[in-house]
N, C-alpha and C positions, 0 to 999 in steps of 0.2 A: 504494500500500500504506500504511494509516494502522497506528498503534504507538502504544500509552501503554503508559508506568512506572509500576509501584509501588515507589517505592523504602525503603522500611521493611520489611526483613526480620529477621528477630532473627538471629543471632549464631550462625552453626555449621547454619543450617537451610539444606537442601537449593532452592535457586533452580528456578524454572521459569518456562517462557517457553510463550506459549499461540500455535497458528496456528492461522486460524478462515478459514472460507467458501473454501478453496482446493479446484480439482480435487485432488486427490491420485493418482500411481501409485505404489505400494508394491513392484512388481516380488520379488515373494514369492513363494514355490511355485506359486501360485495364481490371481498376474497382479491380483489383488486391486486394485480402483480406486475411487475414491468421485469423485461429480462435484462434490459436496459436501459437505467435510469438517475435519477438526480432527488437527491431532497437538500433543501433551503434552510437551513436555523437559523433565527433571526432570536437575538437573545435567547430565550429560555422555552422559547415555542417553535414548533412549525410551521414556516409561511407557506412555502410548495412544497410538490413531489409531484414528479412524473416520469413521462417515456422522455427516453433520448438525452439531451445536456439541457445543465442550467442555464434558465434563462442570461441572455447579456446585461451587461451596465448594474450589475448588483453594485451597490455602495456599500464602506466598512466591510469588504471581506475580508476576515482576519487568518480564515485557515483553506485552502483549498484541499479536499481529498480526493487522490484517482482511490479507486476502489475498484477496480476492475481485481478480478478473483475473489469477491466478495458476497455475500446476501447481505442484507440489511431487513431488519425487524425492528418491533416493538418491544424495546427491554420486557424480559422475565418480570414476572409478578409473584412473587412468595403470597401464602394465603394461610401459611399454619407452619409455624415454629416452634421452639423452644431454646433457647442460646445457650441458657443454661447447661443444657444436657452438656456440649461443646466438650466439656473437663470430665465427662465421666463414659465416652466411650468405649466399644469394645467390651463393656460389662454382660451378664446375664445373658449371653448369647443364642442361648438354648432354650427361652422361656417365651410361655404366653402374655400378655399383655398382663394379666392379673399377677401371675408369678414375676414379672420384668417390676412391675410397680412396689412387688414386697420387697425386693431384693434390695434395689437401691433405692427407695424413698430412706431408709437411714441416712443414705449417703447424701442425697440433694435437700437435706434439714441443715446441711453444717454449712450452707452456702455461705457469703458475704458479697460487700460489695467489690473488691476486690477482685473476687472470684468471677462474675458476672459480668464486672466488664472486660475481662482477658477474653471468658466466653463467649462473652458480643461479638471481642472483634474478631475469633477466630472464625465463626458463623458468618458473619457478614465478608471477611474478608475470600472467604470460600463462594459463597455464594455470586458475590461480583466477580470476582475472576470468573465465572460460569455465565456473567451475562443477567444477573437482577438486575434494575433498577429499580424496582419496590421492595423491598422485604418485609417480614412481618414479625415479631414474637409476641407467642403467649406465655406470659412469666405470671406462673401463679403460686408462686413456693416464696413465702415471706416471711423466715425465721423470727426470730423476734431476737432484737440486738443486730440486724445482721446490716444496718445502714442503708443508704438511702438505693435501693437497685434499682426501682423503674428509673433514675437520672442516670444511673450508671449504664442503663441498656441505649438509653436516646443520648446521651452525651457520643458513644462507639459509634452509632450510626450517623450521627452530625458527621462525625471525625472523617467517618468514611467515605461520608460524598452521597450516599444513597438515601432516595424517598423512603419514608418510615409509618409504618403503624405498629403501636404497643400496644396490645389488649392486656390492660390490667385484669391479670389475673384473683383468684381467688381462692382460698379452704376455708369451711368451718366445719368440713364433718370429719374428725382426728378417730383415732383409735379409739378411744373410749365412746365414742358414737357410731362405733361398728362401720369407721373409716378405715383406709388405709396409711394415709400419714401419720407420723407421729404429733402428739398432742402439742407439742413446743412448736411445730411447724404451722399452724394452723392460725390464723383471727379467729376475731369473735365475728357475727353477725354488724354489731353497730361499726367497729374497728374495720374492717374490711370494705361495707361501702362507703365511712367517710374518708378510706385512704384514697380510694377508687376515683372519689370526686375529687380531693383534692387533685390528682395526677391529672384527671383531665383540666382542672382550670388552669392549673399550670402547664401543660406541655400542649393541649390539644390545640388547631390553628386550623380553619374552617374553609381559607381561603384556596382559591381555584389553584395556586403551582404549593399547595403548602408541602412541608419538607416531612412535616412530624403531626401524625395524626393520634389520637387514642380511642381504643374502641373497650366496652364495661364483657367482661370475661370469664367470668365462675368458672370453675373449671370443670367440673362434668358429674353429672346427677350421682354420683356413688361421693361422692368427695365434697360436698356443698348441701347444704339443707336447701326446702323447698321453699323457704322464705329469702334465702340470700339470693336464689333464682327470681324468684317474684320481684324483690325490691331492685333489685339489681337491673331487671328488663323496664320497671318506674324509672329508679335513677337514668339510665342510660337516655331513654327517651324526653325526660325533663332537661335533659343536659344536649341534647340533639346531636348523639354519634351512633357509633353501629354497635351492635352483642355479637358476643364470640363465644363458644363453647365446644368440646366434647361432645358428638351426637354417637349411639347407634352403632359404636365402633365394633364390639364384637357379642356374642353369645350367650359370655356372662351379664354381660351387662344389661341385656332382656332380660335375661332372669330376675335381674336382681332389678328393674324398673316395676317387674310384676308383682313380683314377691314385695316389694316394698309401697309402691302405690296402686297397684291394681290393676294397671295400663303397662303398656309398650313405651319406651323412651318420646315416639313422634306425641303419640298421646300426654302423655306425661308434659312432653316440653309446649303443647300448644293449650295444656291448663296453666301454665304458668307463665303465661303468654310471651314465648319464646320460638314464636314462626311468626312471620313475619317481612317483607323485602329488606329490614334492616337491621338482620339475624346473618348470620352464616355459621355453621357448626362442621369441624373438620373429622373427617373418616365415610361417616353415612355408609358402614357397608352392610351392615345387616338391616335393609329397606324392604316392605313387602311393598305391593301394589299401592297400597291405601296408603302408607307411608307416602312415596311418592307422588303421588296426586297431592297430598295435603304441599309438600316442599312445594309444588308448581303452581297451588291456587293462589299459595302466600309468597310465591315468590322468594325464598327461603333460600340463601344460598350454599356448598356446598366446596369445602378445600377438600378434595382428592388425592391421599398421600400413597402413592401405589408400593414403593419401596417399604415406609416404613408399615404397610397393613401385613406386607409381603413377611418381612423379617420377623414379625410377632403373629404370624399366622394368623391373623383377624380375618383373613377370605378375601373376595375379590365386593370393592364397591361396582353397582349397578350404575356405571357411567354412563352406558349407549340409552339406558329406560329413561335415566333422568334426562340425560340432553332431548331426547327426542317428547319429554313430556313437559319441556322448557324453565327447568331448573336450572339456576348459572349454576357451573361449576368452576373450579378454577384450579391447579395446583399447587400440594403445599408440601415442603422439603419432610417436615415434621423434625422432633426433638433430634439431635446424633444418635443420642443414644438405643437409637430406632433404624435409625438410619448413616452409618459411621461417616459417607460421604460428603453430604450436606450438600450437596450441587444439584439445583433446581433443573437445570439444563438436562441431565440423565433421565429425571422425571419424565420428560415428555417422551421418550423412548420407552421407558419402562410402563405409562400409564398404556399407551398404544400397544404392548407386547403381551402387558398382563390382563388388558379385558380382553384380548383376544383366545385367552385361554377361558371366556366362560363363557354363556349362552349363545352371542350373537357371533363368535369363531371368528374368520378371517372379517367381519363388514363391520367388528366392532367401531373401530376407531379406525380412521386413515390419517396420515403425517400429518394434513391441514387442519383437523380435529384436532390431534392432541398439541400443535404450535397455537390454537388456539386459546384453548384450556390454559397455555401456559403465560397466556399475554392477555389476551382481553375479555378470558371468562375471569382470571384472575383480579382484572381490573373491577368487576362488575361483583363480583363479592365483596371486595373491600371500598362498594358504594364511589369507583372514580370513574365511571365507564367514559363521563364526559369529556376525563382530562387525560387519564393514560390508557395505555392497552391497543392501540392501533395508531397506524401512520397516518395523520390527516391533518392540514391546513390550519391551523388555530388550536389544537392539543399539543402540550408538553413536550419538548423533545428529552422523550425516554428513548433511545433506541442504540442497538447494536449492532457491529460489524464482523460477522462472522467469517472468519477465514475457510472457504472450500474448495480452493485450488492448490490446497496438498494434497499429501501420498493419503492420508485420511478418508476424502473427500473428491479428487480430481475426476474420476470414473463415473462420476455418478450424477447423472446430466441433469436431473432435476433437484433445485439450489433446496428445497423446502424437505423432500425425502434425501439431502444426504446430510442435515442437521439433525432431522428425529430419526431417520433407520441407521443413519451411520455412526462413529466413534461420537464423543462428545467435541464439537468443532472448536479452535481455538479463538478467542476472543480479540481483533486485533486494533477495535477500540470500542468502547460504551459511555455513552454519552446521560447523564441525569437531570433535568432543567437545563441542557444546553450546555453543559460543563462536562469536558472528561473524567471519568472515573477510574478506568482503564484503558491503558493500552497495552496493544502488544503483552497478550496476556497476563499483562502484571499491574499490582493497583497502584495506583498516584498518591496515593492521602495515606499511604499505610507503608510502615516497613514489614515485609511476612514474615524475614527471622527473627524478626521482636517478636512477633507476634507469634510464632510458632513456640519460638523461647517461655515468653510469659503461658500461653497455655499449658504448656509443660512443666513449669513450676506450679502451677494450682492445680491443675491436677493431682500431682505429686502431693500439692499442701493438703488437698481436699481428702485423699484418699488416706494422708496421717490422721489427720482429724476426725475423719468417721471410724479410722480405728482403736485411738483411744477412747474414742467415744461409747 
């Protein structure tokens, strides 16, 4: 990819950065693609895109790029995290989602803040080398003593360069409430949504390019009382952002929605008025019919985490039922410790590989489906459908330059199947509100062997601490 500067702009004038001779997919209503073509940045938005070169007589171009051997898209959307996990991979390898949660919630009680943001930025910095510009966490594990961690997760993610949303997390149902956390790990009821509110007045930012959103988060019907679910979907709504939750994820967890309230989780969560368009719950794989219908009536959205359901044996979520019954869906990395990778970009290979091993076989998903799911159904769960998730004239420039004219890549004449069926393609720049974040697959705002350094030390500290513990 060649690049030249002009660096003589006057004073107060709007910067623009030119990409010329690139495939383009735009992932717009319309599926819109050019095999060669141009997009315009002008500040922190898209002015053009189209076929052929940019237009002449642009003013203040500060960067030009050939991009010829390139695609171009809509940066990645995260939709379901955990950062945290970051410091404690590779553990419980062998376990179900319920036995994964006994094993190590000792372990993720001892967090701090310290800890949390090494983990941020190991997360996030994995993640953007792979092509996010959105990313997400849901941090719901708040030790008590353990300092201030939702600023420690939004502080990592400023640093990094990357648009952000926190779903503050939640617990109140510990051990002695026939929880699974430890009791020290947990809030109360009142402690938990007035910390909730406080994190949104302070971090949340409403505005059309904002950097840093917050969405209200309980963390999932086994682990939270039905009151902190109810007040929790009030607050959120008085407070005007999105709810985040644990839906539906595996087998026990039916059980245990029946056994305990008398309903199925979708029932369960639309008594507690948690469906809704401005809801989205990550897994959704154990959905019956009725289930489904209810997500599409309310427009309910859905993070699709195919690796980490895969790794914990949780089953295959009904992706092709919901898309075609017009549920957003979107994909989410989920915790590491679920998923040791953390690279959103594999996800869209893997969601495409793994619903094809269930009911609807080879028609499940096709490459443009799951590049989809991974950019602008992502967008549409996390309520920005207007501003990110597709290439188009007046939305955010969130977007990436995938290299596919390597040995990876070169064979394979269509730009869109040799990003989802091929190897994970190298990143050779990503752009966040108009600002690079990466290049040439390394990130700008971040050293990685600090950061690979620092994770390695907290982990290290993390795993002394849970053992003298």
């Amino acid at each position: 990819m060649a690049a030249s500067a002009t660096p003589s702009t006057p004073e107060g004038a709007v910067e623009r950065i030119v990409i010329e001779n690139a495939a383009i997919a735009t992932v717009d209503a319309n599926d819109t693609e050019y095999a060669s073509g141009y997009v315009v940045v002008a500040g922190n938005k898209i002015e053009s895109i189209g076929a052929g070169k940019a237009p002449e007589g642009l003013a203040n171009v500060v960067r030009r790029v050939d991009a010829t051997g390139h695609l171009v898209t809509p940066g990645l959307v995260n939709t379901h995290h955990h950062f945290y996990q970051w410091i404690t991979r590779g553990l419980a390898t062998d376990h179900n989602l319920f036995n994964w949660l006994v094993a190590l919630y000792p372990t993720w009680a001892r967090i701090d803040e310290q800890m949390t943001y090494a983990a941020a930025q190991g997360s996030l910095g994995m993640m953007a080398r792979g092509g996010v510009t959105t990313a997400m966490d849901h941090h719901y594990v708040f030790p008590r003593g353990s300092g201030d961690l939702s600023g420690s997760i939004i502080r990592a993610a400023s640093e990094m360069g990357v648009r952000f949303t926190l779903a503050r997390g939640s617990m109140d149902r510990s051990e002695k409430d026939g929880g699974l956390p430890p009791d020290f790990a947990v809030e109360t009821l009142d402690g938990a949504l007035a910390a909730t509110e406080e994190t949104v007045r302070k971090h949340h930012d409403a505005s059309f390019d904002a950097m840093t959103q917050v969405a209200v988060a309980p963390c999932s019907p086994f682990s939270v009382s039905t009151e902190l679910l109810k007040q929790g979907a009030e607050l959120a709504r008085r407070l005007g952002v999105r709810l985040h939750t644990h839906g539906s994820e595996t087998v026990e967890e039916e059980k245990f929605c029946h056994e305990l309230f008398g309903m199925g989780p979708t029932d369960y969560f639309e008594s507690t008025g948690w469906l809704g368009e401005d809801v989205w719950m990550a897994h959704c794989v154990h959905m019956n019919d009725s289930d489904i219908e209810a997500f599409a009536r309310t427009k309910t959205g859905v993070a699709h985490c195919p690796s980490s359901n895969a790794r914990l044996a949780a089953g295959i979520a009904r992706v092709p039922d919901m898309l075609k019954a017009g549920v957003p869906v979107g994909l989410g990395v989920d915790g590491t410790a679920s998923n040791e990778s953390g690279e959103l970009h594999t996800e869209l290979r893997n969601a495409l590989l793994i619903n094809r091993l269930g009911a609807h076989k080879e028609a499940a998903l096709n490459a443009r489906q799951a590049l989809r799911l991974g950019t602008y159904g992502g967008a549409q769960v996390l309520g920005r459908a207007t501003q990110i998730g597709s290439l188009e004239a007046g939305k955010l420039a969130d977007l990436v330059l995938w290299k596919i004219d390597g040995i990876g890549h070169a064979s394979i004449a269509d730009p869109v199947t040799a990003i989802v069926f091929g190897a994970a393609a190298p990143v050779t720049l990503s752009l966040v509100n108009g600002k690079p974040v990466v290049e040439n697959g390394t990130l700008l705002h971040a050293d990685e062997d600090a950061i690979a350094r620092s994770t390695r030390e907290q982990a290290q500290r993390l795993a002394r601490i849970a053992a003298e513990s």
